[in-house]
C-alpha positions as CSV (number, residue, x, y, z in Angstrom):
1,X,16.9,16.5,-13.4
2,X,13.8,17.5,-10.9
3,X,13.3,15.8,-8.2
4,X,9.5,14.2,-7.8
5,X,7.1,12.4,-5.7
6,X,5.7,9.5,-7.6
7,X,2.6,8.3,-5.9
8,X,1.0,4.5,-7.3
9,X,-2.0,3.4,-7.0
10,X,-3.7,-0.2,-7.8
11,X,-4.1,1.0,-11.6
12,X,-0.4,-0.1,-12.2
13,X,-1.3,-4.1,-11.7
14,X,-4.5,-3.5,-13.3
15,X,-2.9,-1.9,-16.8
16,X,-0.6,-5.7,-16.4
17,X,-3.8,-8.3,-15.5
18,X,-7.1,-6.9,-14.9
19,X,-9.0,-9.5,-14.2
20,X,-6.0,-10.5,-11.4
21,X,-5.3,-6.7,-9.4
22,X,-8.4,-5.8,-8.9
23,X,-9.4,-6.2,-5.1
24,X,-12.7,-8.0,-5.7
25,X,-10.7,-10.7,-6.9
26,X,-9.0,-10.7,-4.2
27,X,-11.3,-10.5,-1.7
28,X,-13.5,-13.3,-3.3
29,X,-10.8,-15.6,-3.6
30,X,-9.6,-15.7,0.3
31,X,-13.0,-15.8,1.4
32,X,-13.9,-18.8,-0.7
33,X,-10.9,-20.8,-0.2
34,X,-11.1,-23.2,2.7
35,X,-7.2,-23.4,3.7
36,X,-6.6,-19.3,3.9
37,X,-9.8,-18.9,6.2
38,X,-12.0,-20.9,8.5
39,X,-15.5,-21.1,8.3
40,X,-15.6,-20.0,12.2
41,X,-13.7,-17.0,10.9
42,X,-15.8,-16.0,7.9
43,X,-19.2,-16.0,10.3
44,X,-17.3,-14.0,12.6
45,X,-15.8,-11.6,10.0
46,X,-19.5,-11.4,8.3
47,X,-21.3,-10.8,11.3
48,X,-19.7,-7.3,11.3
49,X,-20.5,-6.5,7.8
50,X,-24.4,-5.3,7.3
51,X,-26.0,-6.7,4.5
52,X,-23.6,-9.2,3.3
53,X,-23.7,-13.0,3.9
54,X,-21.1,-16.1,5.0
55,X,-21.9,-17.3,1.7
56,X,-21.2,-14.5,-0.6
57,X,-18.2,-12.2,1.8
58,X,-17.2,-8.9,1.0
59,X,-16.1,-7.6,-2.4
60,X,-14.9,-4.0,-1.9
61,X,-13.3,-2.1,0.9
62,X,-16.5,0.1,1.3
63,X,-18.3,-2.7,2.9
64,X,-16.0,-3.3,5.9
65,X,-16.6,-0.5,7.8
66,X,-18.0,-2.2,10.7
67,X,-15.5,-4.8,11.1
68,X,-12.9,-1.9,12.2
69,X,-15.9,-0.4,14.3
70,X,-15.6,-4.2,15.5
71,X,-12.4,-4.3,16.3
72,X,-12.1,-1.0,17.9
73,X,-14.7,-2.2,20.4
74,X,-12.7,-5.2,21.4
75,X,-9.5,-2.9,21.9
76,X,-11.2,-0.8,23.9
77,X,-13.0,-3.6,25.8
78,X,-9.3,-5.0,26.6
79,X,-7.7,-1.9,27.2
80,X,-10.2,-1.6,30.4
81,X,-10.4,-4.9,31.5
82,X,-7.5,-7.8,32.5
83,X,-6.6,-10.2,29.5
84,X,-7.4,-13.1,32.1
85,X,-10.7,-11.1,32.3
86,X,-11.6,-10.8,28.6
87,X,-13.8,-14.2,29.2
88,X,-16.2,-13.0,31.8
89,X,-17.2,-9.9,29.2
90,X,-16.9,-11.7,25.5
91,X,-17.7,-15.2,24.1
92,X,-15.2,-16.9,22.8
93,X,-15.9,-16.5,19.4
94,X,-15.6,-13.1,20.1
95,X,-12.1,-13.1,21.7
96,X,-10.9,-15.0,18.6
97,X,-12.2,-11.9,16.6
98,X,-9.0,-10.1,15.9
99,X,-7.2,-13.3,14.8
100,X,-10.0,-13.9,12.1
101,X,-10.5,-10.3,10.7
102,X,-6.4,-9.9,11.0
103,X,-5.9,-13.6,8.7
104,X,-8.3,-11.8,6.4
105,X,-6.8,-8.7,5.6
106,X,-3.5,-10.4,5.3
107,X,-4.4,-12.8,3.0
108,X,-6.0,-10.8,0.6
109,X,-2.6,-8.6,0.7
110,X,-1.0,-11.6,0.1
111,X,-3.0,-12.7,-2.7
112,X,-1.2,-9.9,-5.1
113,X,2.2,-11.2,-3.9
114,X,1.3,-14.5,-6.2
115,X,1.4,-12.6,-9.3
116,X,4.6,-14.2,-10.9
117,X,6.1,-11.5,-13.3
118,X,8.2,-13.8,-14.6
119,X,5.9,-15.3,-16.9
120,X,4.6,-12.0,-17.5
121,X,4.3,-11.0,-21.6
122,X,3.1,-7.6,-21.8
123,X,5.4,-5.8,-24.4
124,X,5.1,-2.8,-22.2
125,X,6.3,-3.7,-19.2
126,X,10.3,-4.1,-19.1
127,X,10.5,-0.5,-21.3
128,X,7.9,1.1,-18.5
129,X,9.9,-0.4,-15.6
130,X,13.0,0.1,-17.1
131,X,12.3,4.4,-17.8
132,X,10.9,4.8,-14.6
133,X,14.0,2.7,-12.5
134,X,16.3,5.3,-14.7
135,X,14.3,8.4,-13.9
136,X,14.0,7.4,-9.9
137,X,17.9,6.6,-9.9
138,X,18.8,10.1,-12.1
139,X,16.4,12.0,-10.1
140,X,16.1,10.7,-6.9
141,X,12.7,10.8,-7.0
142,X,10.4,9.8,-3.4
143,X,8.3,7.1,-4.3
144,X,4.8,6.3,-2.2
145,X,2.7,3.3,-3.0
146,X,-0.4,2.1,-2.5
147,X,-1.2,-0.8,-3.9
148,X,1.1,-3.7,-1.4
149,X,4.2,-3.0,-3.4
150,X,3.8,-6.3,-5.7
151,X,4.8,-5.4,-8.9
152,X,7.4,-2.8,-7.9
153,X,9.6,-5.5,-5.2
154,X,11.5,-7.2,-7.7
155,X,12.4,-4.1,-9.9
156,X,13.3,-2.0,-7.1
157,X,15.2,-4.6,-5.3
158,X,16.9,-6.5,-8.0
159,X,20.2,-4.9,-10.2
160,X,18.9,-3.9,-13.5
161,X,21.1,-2.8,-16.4
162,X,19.6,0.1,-17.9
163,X,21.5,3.0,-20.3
164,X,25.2,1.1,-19.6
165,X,24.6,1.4,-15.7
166,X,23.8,-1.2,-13.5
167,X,20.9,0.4,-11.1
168,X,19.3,-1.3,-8.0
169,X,17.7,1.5,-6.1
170,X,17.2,-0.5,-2.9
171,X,20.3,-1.7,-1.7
172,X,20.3,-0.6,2.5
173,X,21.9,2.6,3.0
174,X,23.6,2.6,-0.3
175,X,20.5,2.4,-2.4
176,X,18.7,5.4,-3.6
177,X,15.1,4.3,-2.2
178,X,15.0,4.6,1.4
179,X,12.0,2.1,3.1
180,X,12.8,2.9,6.8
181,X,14.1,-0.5,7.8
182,X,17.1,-2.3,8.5
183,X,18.3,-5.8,10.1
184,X,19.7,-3.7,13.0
185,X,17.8,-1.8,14.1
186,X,13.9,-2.8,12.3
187,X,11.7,-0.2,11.1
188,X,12.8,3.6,12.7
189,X,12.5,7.0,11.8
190,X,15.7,7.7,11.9
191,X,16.3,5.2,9.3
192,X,14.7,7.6,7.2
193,X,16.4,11.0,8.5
194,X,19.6,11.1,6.1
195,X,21.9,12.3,8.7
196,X,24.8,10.2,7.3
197,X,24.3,11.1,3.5
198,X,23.7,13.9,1.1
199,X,19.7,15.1,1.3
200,X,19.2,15.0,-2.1
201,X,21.3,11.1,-3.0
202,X,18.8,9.5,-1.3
203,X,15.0,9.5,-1.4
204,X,11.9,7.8,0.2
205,X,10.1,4.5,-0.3
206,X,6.9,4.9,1.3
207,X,4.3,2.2,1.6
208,X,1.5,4.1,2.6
209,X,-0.9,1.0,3.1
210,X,1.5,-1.7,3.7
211,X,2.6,-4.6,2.6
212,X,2.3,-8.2,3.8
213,X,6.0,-8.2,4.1
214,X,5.7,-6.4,7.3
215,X,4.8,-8.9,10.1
216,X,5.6,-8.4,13.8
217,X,8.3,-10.4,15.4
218,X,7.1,-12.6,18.3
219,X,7.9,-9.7,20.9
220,X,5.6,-7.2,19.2
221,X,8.9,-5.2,16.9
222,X,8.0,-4.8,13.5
223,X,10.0,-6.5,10.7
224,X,10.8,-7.6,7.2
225,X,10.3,-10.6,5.7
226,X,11.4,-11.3,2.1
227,X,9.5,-13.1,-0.4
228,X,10.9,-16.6,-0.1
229,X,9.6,-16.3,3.7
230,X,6.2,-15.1,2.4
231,X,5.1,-18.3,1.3
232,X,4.8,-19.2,5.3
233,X,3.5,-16.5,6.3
234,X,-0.6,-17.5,7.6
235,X,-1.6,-14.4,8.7
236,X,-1.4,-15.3,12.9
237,X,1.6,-12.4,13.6
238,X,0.3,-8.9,13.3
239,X,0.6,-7.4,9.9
240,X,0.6,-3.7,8.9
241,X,-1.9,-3.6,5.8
242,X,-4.7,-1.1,5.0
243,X,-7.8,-3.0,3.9
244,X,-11.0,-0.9,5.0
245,X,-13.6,1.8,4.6
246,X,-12.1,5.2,3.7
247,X,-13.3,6.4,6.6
248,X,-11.6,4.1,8.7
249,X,-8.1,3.9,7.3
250,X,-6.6,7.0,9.2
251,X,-7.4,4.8,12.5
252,X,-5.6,1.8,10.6
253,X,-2.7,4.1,9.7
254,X,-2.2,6.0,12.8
255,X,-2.5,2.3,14.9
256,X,0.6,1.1,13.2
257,X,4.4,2.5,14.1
258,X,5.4,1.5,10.6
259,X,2.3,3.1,8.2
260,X,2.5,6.4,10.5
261,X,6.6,6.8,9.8
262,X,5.4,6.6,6.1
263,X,2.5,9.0,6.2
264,X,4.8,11.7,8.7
265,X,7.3,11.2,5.8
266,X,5.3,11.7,2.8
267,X,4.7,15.9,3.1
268,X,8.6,16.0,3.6
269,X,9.0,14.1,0.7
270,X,6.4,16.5,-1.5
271,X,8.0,19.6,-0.1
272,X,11.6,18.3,-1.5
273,X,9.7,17.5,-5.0
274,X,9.5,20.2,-7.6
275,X,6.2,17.9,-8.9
276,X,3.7,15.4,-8.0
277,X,3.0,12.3,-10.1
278,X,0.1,10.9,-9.5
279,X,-0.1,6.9,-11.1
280,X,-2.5,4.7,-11.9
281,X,-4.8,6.2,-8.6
282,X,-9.2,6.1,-9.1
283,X,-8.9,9.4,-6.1
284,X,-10.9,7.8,-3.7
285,X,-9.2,7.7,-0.2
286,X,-9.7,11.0,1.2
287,X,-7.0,11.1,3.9
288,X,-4.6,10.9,0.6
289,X,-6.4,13.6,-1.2
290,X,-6.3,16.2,1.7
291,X,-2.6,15.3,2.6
292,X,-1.9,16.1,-0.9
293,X,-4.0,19.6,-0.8
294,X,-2.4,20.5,2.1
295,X,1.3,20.1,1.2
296,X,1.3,21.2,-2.5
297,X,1.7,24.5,-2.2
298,X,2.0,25.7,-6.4
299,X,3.5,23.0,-7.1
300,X,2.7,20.9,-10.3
301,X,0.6,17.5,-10.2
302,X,0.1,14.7,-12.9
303,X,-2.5,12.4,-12.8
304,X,-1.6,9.4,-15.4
305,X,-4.9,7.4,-15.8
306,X,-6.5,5.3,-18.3
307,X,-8.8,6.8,-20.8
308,X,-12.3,6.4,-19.4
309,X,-15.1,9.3,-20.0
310,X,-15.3,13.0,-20.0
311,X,-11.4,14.4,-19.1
312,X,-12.7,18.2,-18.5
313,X,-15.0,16.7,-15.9
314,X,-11.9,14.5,-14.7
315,X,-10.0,17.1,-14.3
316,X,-12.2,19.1,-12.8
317,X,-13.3,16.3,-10.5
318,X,-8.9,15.8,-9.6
319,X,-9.4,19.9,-9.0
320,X,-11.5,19.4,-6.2
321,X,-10.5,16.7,-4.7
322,X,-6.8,18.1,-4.6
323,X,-7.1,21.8,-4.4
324,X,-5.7,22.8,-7.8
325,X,-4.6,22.7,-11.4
326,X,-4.2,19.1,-12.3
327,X,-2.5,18.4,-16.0
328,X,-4.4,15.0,-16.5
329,X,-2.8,12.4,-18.8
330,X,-4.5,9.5,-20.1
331,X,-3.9,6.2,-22.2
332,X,-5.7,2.9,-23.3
333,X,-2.9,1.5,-21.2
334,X,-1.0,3.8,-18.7
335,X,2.0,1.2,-19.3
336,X,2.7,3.0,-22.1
337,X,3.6,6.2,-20.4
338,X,7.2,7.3,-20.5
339,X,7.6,10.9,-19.6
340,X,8.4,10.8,-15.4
């Protein structure tokens, strides 16, 4: 069976709820509920953001391009000048910046983690998770994700019996779906080098803009929390989530040691892949689209999508934006598709 790189986007949760996965929702929610930010921290956060208000907050990723500009200021600002310094050059609003616009992120990352699938009745669901667990397993498919990993955690980590085997494709070194980490030794590259095990038994789990389960321990080392923790997680310890403007998320990705092994990971993975799947993705983050035009080479790519408009000018829209051919398949309810 061929070997793929399946790449998600926030389409799966929206095929499941729409009205809950889509990031406006999100964003609205944190901002208007008192116990997951301060009002200190939303006048801070809005300050940053031209042309939106305390009272309303942001509602799409677009709009919070300057609170990275922000934030890159202050870094720079502390990089030059002693912490015990920081006072003489910044308010103190302004040296509780980071905290606020870091709470923020990670709650709204957070927010999708409070989906509970198991009261979930969408007839499509167990059969689509269910194919695509036994085409990853068969095939060893590389898996990259975009969309904070919510809906994907319990199927990928749990045993699922499916065609008289029982499959859990993350399992530590035994699994099929390699994420990087382990107790031991935390998140590491060479976690993710196969040196121990058949190339081709094993394949990547790459979250390419993070998930809330990664928090920083309290001497700065990245780690892994599991979901039960979650629920006590406030957003204080550093997180590794990518919730901004386009054009600032390759600063985001390339500030984190955990979102950079992913990205350094993901042309390995698409070299390894005889084709690209391309699920449930609008094509709007750019530093995706020109990884993916740079590492395709001639091989294949399928864009699964709901049915929405014109698909010649879809697929000649996927054409540019990844370099090539595209064979675009579309459904009232991507849920639906089968054929990995």
């Amino acid at each position: 069976m061929p070997r793929k790189t399946i790449i998600f986007g926030n389409g799966l949760g929206r095929a499941l709820d729409n009205d809950f996965f889509q990031l406006p929702a999100a964003m609205k929610t944190v901002w208007e509920t008192n116990d997951l930010i301060s009002n200190d921290q939303r006048r801070l956060i809005a300050s940053a953001i031209e042309g939106v208000e305390v009272g309303d907050g942001p509602t799409n990723e677009e709009e919070l391009f300057g609170t990275q500009l922000a934030l890159m200021a202050f870094r720079v600002l502390q990089f030059a000048v002693k912490d015990d310094e920081l006072e003489h050059w910044l308010t103190k609003d302004a040296i509780s910046y980071p905290e606020a616009l870091q709470r923020y992120t990670y709650m709204v990352a957070k927010y999708f983690h409070g989906f509970d699938l198991t009261e979930c009745d969408n007839e499509n669901w167990e059969p689509f998770i269910d194919a695509l667990v036994g085409f990853i397993f068969d095939s060893k498919s590389h898996v990259a994700t975009l969309n904070y990993d919510t809906l994907l955690y319990a199927p990928f980590n749990e045993e699922r019996e499916i065609g008289g085997k029982t499959i859990q494709l993350c399992s530590g070194f035994s699994g099929t779906l390699r994420d990087g980490y382990t107790a031991n030794t935390g998140f590491s590259d060479s976690n993710m080098q196969r040196k121990h095990w058949n190339q081709a038994s094993a394949a990547f789990y790459m979250h390419l803009h993070g998930s809330p389960l990664f928090v920083d321990a309290g001497d700065g080392t990245p780690k892994k929390i599991n979901r039960s923790q979650l629920a006590y997680e406030d957003g204080s310890q550093r997180s590794h989530i990518v919730l901004t403007n386009g054009k600032m998320k390759p600063s985001v990705i390339q500030a984190s040691k955990v979102l950079q092994m992913y990205w350094d990971h993901l042309p390995v993975a698409i070299g390894e892949s005889e084709e690209i799947v391309i699920f449930g993705y609008s094509g709007c983050d750019d530093h995706l689209n020109k990884l993916i035009k740079n590492n395709r080479s001639d091989k294949t790519i399928k864009v699964v999508q709901r049915t929405n408009g014109d698909p010649a000018q879809q697929k000649k829209d996927w054409k540019n934006r990844l370099g090539g051919e595209v064979n675009l398949v579309t459904f009232d309810n991507i849920l639906e598709f089968r054929d990995w």
